[in-house]
C-alpha positions as CSV (number, residue, x, y, z in Angstrom):
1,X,135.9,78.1,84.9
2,X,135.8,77.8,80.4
3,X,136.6,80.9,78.7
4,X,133.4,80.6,77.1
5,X,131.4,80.1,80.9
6,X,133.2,83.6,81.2
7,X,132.1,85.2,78.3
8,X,128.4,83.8,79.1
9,X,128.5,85.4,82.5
10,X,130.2,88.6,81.0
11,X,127.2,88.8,78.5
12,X,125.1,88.6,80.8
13,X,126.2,90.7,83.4
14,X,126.7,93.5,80.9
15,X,123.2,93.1,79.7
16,X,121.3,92.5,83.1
17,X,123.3,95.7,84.8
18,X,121.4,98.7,83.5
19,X,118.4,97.0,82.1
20,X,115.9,96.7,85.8
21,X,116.1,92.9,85.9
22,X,118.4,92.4,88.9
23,X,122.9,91.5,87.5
24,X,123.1,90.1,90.6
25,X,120.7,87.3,90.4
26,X,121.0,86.5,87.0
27,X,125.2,85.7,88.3
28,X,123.8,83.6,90.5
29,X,120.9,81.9,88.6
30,X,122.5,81.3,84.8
31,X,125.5,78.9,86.8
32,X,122.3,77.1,88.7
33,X,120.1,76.8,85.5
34,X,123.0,75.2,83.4
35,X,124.0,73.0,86.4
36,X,127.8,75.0,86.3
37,X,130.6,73.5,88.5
38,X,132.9,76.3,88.4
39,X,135.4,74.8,90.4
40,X,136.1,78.0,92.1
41,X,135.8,78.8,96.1
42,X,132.6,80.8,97.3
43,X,134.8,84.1,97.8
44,X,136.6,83.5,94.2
45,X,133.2,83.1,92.5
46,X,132.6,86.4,94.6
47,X,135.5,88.4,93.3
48,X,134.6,87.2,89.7
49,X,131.2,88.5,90.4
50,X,132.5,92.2,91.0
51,X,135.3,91.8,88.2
52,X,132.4,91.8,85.6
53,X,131.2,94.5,87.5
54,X,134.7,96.5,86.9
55,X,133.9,95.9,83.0
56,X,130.4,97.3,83.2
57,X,132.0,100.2,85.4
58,X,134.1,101.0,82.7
59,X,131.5,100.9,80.0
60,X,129.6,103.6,82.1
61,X,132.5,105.8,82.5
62,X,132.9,105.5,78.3
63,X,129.2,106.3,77.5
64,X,128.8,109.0,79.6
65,X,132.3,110.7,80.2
66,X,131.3,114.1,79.2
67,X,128.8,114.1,81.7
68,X,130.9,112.6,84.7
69,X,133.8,115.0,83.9
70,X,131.0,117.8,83.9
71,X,129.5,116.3,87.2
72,X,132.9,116.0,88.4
73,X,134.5,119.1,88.1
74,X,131.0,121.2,89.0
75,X,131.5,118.8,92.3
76,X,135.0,120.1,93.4
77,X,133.9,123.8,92.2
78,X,131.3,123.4,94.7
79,X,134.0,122.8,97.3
80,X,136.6,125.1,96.2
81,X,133.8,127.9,96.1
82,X,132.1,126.7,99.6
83,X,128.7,126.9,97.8
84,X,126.6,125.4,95.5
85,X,124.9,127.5,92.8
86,X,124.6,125.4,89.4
87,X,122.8,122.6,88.0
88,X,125.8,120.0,88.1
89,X,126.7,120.9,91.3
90,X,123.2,120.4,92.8
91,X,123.0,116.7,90.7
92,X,126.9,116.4,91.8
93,X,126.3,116.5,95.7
94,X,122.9,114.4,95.3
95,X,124.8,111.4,93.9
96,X,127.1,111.9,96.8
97,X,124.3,111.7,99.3
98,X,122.7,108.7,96.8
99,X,125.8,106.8,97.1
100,X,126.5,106.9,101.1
101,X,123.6,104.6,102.3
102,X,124.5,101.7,100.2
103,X,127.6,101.9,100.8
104,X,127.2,101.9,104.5
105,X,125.1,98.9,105.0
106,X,126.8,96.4,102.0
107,X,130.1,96.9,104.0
108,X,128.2,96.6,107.6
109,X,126.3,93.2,106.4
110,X,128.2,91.8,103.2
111,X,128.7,88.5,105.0
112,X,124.7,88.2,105.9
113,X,123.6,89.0,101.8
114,X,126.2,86.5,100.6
115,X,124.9,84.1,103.0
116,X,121.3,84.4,103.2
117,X,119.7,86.0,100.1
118,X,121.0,84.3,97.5
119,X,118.7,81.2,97.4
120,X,117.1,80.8,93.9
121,X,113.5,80.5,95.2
122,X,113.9,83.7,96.9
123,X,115.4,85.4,94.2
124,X,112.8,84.5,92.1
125,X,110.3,86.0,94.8
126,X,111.8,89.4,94.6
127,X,112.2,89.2,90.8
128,X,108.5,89.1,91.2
129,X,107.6,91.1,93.8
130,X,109.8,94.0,92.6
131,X,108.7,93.7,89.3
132,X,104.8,94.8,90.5
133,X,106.2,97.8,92.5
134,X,107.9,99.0,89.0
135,X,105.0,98.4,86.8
136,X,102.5,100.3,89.7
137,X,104.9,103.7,89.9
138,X,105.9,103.8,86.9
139,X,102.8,103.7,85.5
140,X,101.3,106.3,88.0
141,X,104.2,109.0,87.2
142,X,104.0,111.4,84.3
143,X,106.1,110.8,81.6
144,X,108.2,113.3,79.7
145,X,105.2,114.6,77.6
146,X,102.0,115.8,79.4
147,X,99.9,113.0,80.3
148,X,96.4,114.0,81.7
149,X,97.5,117.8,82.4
150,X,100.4,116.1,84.8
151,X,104.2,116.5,83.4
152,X,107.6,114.8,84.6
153,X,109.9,116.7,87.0
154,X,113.8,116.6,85.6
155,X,116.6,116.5,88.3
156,X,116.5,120.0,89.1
157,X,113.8,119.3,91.5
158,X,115.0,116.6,93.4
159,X,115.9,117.6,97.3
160,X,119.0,116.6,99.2
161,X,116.5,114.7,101.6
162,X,114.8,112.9,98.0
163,X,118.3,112.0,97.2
164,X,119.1,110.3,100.5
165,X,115.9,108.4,100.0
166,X,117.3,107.3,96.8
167,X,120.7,106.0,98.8
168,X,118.2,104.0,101.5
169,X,116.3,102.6,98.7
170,X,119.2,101.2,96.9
171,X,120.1,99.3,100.2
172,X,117.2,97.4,99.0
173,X,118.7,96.5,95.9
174,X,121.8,94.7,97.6
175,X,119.8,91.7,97.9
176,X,119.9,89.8,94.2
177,X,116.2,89.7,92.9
178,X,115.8,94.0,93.2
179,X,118.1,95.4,90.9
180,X,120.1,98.4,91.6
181,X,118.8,100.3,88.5
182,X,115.4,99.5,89.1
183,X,115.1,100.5,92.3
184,X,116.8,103.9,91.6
185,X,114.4,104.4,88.3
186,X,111.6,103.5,90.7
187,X,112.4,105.8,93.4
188,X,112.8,108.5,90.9
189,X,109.7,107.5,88.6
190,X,107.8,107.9,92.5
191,X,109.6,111.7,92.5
192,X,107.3,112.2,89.3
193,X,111.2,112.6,87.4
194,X,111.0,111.4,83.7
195,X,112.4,108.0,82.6
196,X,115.3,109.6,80.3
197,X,116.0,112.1,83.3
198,X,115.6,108.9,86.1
199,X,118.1,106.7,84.0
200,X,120.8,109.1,83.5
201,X,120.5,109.4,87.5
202,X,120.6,105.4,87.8
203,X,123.6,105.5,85.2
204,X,125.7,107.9,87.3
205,X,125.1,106.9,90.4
206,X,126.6,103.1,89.4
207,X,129.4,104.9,89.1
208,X,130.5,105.7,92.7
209,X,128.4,102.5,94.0
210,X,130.2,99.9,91.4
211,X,133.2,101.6,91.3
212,X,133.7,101.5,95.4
213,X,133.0,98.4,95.4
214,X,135.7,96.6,93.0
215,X,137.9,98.9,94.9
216,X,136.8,97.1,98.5
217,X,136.7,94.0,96.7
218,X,139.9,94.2,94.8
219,X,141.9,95.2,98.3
220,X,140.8,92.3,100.1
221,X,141.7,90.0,96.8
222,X,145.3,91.8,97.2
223,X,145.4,91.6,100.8
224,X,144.7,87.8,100.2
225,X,147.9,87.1,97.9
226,X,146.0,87.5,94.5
227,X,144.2,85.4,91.4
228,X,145.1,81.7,92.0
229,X,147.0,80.8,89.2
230,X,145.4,80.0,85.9
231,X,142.1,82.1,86.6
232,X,143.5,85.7,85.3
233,X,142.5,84.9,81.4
234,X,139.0,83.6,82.5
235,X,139.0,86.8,84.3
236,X,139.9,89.2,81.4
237,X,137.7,87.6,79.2
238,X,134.5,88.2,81.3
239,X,135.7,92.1,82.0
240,X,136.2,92.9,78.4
241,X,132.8,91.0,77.3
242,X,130.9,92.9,80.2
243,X,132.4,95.7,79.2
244,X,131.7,95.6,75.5
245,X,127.9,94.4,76.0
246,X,127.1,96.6,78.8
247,X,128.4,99.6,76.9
248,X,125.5,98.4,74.1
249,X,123.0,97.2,76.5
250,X,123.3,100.7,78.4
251,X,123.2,102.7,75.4
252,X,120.2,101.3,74.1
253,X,118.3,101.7,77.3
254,X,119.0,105.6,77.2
255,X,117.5,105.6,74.0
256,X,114.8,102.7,74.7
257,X,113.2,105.0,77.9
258,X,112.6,108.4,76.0
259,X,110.0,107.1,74.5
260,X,108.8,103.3,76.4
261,X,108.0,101.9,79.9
262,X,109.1,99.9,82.2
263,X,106.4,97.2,81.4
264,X,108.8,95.0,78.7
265,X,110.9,94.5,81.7
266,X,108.6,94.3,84.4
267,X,106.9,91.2,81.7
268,X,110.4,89.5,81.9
269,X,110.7,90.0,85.6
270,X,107.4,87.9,85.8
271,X,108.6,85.3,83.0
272,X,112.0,84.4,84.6
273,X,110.7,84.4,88.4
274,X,107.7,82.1,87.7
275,X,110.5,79.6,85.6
276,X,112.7,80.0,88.5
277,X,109.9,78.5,90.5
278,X,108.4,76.1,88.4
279,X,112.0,74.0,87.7
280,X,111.9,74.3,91.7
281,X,108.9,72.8,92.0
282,X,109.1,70.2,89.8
283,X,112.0,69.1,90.7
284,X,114.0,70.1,87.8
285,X,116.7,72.3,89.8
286,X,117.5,72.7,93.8
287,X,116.2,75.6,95.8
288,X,119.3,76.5,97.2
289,X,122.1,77.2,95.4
290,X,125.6,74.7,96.6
């Protein structure tokens, strides 16, 4: 892998993570669309994958660390006080219960959504198909302004057993196509919760979900003897560019929400699925990937 190949990818995971249009797939699908060789093994390529994640992690943790140490400490004064009584500590023990299905079933089947649903044609399926079921609910929910005598919900009113759907609804999302954000903004857009209200949910609950998994990831790297040699600048390079575009990207969708839909994404969700699917079908690129 070029340095600049791993700025690319760093742009462009730090850009596709918390706008709805799927990280995951656009990793997969900017290396097939250029015709990339990276010269790096399937589980390398893997653990590059959830390095750029690390940078976007990090860019989360910068934008919003008032509100994770607030989230944090309301959390373990929850525990300490064996009740929970306050705003944050509610929101604090629903990202918990967000966070647990996800985590569950991408250890339990890792191997079967590396292996099976990372095909370009099917990606591009989901990019569609997802993109519908965003532009239907959020379209039906009330926004943050009264809209035909209906009004938003904020966080307050989500229930422990709302939150868990959240967490089996993001299961979804492991497969590259769904996008983790979208699915969460579209779970909570279906709870009638405001867009600014759903996306700071989506932001802090990338936290525990992104975070956990470098972690996972970065053990087995470990356990495995480490980087080859001559890949740890190639690395670097696509942390700190995720890091600095995903801060921008995720910063401008906070602000992009209060006061817009989904439907700008949802457009681009169609746009790139139907490309996908035409350079397929004419030939242009394979439909698997390798």
């Amino acid at each position: 892998m070029s340095n600049i190949q791993a700025v690319i990818l760093g742009l462009v995971q730090g850009i596709t993570e918390f706008f709805p249009i799927s990280s995951s797939a656009h990793l997969l699908l900017v290396p097939w669309l250029f015709g990339w060789h990276l010269t790096m093994s399937l589980d390398l390529e893997k653990t590059f994958d959830v390095a750029l994640h690390l940078g976007t992690f990090v860019a989360v943790l910068v934008l919003m660390y008032k509100e994770v140490w607030r989230v944090l400490k309301a959390f373990f004064g929850s525990i300490w006080r064996r009740k929970i009584a306050t705003r944050d500590e509610k929101l604090a023990w629903m990202l918990l219960i967000s966070t647990i299905p996800a985590g569950i079933i991408g250890v339990l089947f890792e191997n079967v959504i590396e292996e099976r649903l990372g095909e370009p044609w099917l990606m591009a399926v989901l990019m569609i198909a997802f993109g519908v079921i965003m532009w239907v609910v959020d379209a039906w929910a009330p926004d943050s302004k009264k809209t035909g005598g209906a009004e938003g919900k904020n966080l307050t009113s989500v229930r422990w057993y709302q939150a868990l759907f959240i967490g089996i609804a993001q299961a979804a999302a492991l497969a590259p196509g769904v996008s983790r954000s979208g699915v969460t903004l579209t779970a909570l857009r279906g709870l009638k919760i405001t867009r600014d209200e759903a996306v700071r949910y989506a932001f802090l609950l990338t936290i525990p979900i992104i975070g956990g998994s470098a972690v996972y990831k970065g053990l087995k790297v470990a356990a495995g003897g480490g980087l080859p040699a001559g890949t740890a600048l190639p690395f670097l390079i696509g942390i700190v560019t995720a890091l600095v575009s995903g801060y921008l990207a995720a910063r401008f969708l906070l602000g992009y929400l209060r006061s817009h839909s989904l439907r700008g994404f949802v457009w681009y969700r169609f746009a790139f699925g139907v490309l996908i699917l035409v350079l397929i079908a004419a030939g242009v690129r394979a439909a698997t990937i390798g």
